[in-house]
Structure formats: C-alpha cells, structure tokens
N, C-alpha and C positions, 0 to 999 in steps of 0.2 A: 175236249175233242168233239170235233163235231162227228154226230151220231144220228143218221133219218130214224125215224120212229119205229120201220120194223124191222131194226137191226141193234136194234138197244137191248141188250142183257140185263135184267131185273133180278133177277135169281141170283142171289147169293152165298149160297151153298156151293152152286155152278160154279161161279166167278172163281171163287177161295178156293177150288178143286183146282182152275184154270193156274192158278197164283202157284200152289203148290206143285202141282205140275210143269211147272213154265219157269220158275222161280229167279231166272239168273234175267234179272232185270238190267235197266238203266235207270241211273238217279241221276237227276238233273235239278241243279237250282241256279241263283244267279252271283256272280262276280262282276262287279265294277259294271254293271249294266249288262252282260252278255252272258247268255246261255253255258253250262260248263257241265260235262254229264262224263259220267263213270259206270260202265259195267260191271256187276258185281251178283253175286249169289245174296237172298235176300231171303229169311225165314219167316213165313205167315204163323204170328204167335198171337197170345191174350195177355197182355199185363198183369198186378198185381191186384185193379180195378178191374178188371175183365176187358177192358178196352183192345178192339182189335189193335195188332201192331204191326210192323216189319221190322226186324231186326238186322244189323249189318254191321259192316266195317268195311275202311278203306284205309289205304298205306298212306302213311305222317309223308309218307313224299309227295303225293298227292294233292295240289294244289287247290283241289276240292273241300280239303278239310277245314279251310278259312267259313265256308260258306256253312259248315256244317255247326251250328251253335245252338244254343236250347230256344225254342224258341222258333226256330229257322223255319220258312215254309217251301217246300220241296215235293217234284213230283218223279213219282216212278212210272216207268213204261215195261208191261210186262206185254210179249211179240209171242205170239203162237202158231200155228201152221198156217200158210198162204200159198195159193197158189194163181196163176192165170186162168181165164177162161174165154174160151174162143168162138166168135157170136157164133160159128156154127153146129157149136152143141143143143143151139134151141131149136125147135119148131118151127119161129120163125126170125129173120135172119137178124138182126142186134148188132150194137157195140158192143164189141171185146169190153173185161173188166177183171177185175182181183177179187179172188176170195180171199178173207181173213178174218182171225181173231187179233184182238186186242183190247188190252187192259191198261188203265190211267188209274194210276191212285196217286190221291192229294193227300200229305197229313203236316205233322209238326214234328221238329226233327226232339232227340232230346240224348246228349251225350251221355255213354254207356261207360265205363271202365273197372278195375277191380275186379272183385271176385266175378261180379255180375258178367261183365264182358268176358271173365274166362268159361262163367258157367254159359254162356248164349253159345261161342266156341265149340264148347263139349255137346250143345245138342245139334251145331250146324254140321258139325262131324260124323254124328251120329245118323242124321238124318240121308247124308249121300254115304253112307257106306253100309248103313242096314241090308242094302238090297246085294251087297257082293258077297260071295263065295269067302271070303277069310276079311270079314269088318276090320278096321283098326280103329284102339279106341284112343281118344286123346295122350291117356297114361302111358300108352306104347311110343309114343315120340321124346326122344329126350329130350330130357329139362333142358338142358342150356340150348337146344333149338331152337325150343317152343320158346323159352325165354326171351330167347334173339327176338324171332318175329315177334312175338306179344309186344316189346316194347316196340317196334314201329307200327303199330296199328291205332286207327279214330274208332272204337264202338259208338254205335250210337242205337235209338230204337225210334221208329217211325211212327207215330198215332194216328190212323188211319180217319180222317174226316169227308173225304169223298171218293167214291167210285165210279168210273165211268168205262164202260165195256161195250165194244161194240163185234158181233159177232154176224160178219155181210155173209150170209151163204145161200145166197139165190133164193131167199124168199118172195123175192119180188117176181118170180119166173111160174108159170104154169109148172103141173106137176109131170107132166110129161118131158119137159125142158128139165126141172130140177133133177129128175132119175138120171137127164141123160148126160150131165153133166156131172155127176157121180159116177155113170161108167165110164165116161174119158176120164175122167180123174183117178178111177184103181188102175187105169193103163199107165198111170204115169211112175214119176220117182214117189220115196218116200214122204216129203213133204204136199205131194199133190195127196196121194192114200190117204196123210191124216186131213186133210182138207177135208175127201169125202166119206171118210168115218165121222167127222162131228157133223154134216150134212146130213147123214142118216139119222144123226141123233136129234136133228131139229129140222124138221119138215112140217113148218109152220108156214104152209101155202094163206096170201090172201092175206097177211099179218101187214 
C-alpha cells in the first residue's frame, strides 16, 4: 500500500486495537491470475507459538476456497472511518481530499478444521455477543444446525508477516487548519465524527 511517511502507523498496539475494532475485513488472494476477495469477520489471535494470527472462515460454496491452501499467500484489508474534506476548512484555500484509516495485512494461509475450527467458532461467537444484553453461547444453537453449517465451511488461520497501516488525517495541515477540520467534521454524519475523534487522537502537526 503505498503510505507518504507522515501517515504511516508504527504503533502496534494501535493498529491491533484498529484490527479488533474494524474486524470484518476483506480477504483477497489470487485465482487463475485475477484478483478474488471475500468479506468476512476475521479474529486478531496468538497461536500455539505465540505468532500473531487471523483466524476465519468462508462457505465450501465459495470459490475462494480453491485459493485458500497451506501455504497460500493472502492479503487482508481492514477499512476504518473516512471521510471528505473540503479545501475550505483550511486557512488557506487547498485541494479537496479524504481522510482515512486503513490497514494491509500480508501473512500465510494455513487450513483450520475439527475441534480446532469449532473451538475458533466458539470464541468468534463469543467475541461479537459479549457486548449484548442476553450473549448466546454456541451450545444454545442446535446440534443439527450448527452441524448443517460446520460442514459447509473452510477454517483456516492467517500468520501474520506484514503490516501496513496508513492513518491520513491532516497531519500535513497547520494546526489551525487541522482543529478546523475537526469541527466540520463533528457537524457531520457518523462516519465524518469518527474521522475527527481519531484526529484528536493524533495531532501530530509537522510529522
């Protein structure tokens, strides 16, 4: 991805906040020479070696799953808040431009199944229903369901070998320009608001 230097995200803690927060990525590798990508929810975990991972699945219908073999090399795109921005929030007057986050991760694919893939299941479960008012936990779904679905699904786990994040939010503007571009932007919808909530959070003028 290309990334100018003072919009590159180093911080990894950050990123992995960004990853777990953002999580319902795209995976993308290649088929027969062409591009083939799949939206899917994807779990920022540690192996057995401690090695970062991602962990996922996609449906046996899914002609993706050809592509997905041990071995495989595969990149996910994880899309965070963006918004426009209109030269005339600066000081002085500019080219129109986008703010956004986003995240590249490169790694090696490595097929999941058995217990394992039902035990990744039970915690990808877990993890989006923690936050609701009455959780459901795997064992609440009937067997011959979950059965159904289990057998149409590819698990697989992702070994993380590169990360690339670039996070553009007007550090290249005066500080004057960058506040005021944060206040058009809490006027806006909710994806402009999270735009200039991580904007507060990185006001690295001159970077």
């Amino acid at each position: 991805m290309y990334i100018p230097r003072r919009y590159d995200e180093k911080d990894k803690d950050r990123i992995f906040s960004f990853i777990k927060e953002n999580s319902f990525g795209i995976l993308i590798s290649i088929r027969d020479g062409l591009p083939i990508g799949t939206h899917i929810p994807l779990l920022l975990e540690k192996d057995e070696a401690g090695h970062d991972i991602l962990m996922g699945h996609i449906s046996k219908g899914n002609e993706q799953k050809y592509t997905l073999t041990d071995g495989a090399k595969v990149l996910v795109i994880f899309a965070g808040p963006h918004a426009y921005i209109s030269p005339r929030w600066y000081t002085e007057m500019n080219v129109p431009t986008w703010n956004y986050i986003s995240v590249h991760v490169y790694g090696t694919v490595k097929i999941v199944g058995g217990e394992a893939l039902r035990a990744a299941l039970t915690r990808l479960i877990d993890n989006y229903e923690q936050s609701l008012p009455h959780p459901v936990r795997l064992e609440e779904i009937p067997e011959k369901t979950f059965n159904d679905d289990f057998r149409g699904i590819v698990g697989f786990s992702i070994t993380i070998e590169d990360i690339q994040a670039a996070y553009k939010l007007s550090q290249n503007r005066d500080e004057i320009s960058h506040q005021q571009v944060i206040d058009e932007l809490d006027k806006g919808d909710d994806a402009a608001k999270a735009v200039a909530s991580e904007m507060k959070k990185k006001a690295n003028f001159g970077e």
